[in-house]
N, C-alpha and C positions, 0 to 999 in steps of 0.2 A: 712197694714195688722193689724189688729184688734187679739186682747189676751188678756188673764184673765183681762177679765172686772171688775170683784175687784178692781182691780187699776187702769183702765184706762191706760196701758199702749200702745203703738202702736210703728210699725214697719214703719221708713218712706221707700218706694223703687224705687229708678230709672234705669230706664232703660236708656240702652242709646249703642251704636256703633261707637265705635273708629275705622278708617281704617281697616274696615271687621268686626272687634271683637266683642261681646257682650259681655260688662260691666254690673253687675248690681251693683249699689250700695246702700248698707242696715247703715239705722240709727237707730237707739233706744236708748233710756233713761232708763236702767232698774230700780228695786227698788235699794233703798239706804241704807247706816247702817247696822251696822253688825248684829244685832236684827234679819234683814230679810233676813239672807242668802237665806234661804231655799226658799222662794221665787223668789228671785234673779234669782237661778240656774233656779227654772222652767221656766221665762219666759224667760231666756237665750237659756234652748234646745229650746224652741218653735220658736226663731229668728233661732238659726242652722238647724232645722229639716226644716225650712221655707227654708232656702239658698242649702240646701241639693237635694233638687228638682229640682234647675234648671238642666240644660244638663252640664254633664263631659267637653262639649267643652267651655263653659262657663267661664268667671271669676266673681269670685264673691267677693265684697269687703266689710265685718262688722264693724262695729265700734260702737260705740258711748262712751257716758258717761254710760257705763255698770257698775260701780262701782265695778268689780270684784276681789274678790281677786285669786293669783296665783293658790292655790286648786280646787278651784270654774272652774278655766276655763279649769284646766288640766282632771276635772272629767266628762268632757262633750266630750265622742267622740276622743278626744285625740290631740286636738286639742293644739295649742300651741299660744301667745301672738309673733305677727311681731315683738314688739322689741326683745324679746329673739332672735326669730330665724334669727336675722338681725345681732348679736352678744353681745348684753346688752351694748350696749354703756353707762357708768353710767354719761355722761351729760346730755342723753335722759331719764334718770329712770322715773323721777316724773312726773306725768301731773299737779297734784297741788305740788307746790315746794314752801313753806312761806320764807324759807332760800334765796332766787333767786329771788323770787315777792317781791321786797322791794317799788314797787307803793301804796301796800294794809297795812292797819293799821289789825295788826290782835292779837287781846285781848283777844279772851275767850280760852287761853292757857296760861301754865305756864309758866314764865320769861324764856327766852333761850329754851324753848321748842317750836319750831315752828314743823305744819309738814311736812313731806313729803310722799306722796302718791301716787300712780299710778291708778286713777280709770277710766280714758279713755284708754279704749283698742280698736286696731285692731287683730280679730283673723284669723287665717290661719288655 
């Protein structure tokens, strides 16, 4: 699925059926940095309004590297973040966690300031 061609972004979607079921499952990359919220959110409705369409019987799975912050995704529909509504386990908080990745050399941050962030989201 094709969206605000400004940036190139896109909606990967598969379909697929589990024992009866219709699965779809939805990928995207939205924009990045905090500079482009506003951006961000509109190509964020336009993946929900996209999932909102299939049939009620349906399950439907979002995800990606949406870069979203917690406001961003509560202002859309009312939707909520699977980890939250799973219980906020806080060993699951971060998708980028520098504290935890001790594989990765990571310098352009202040000494003992590594960070921690959540930009891959599933929403529900």
């Amino acid at each position: 699925m094709n969206y605000l061609q400004q940036v190139k972004a896109y909606c990967s979607l598969i379909y697929s059926l589990l024992a009866g079921y219709k699965i779809h499952l939805v990928n995207t990359h939205l924009e990045s940095l905090a500079k482009n919220s506003d951006e961000r959110v509109k190509q964020f409705k336009v993946c929900i309004n996209r999932c909102v369409q299939f049939s009620e019987e349906d399950t439907v799975i979002f995800g990606g590297d949406l870069g979203l912050h917690k406001h961003e995704v509560e202002s859309t529909r009312g939707l909520k973040d699977v980890w939250e509504y799973c219980g906020s386990n806080p060993d699951f908080e971060y998708t980028w966690d520098m504290l935890k990745n001790k594989n990765i050399n990571f310098t352009s941050c202040k000494p003992h300031s590594k960070p921690q962030l959540r930009f891959d989201r599933t929403v529900k």
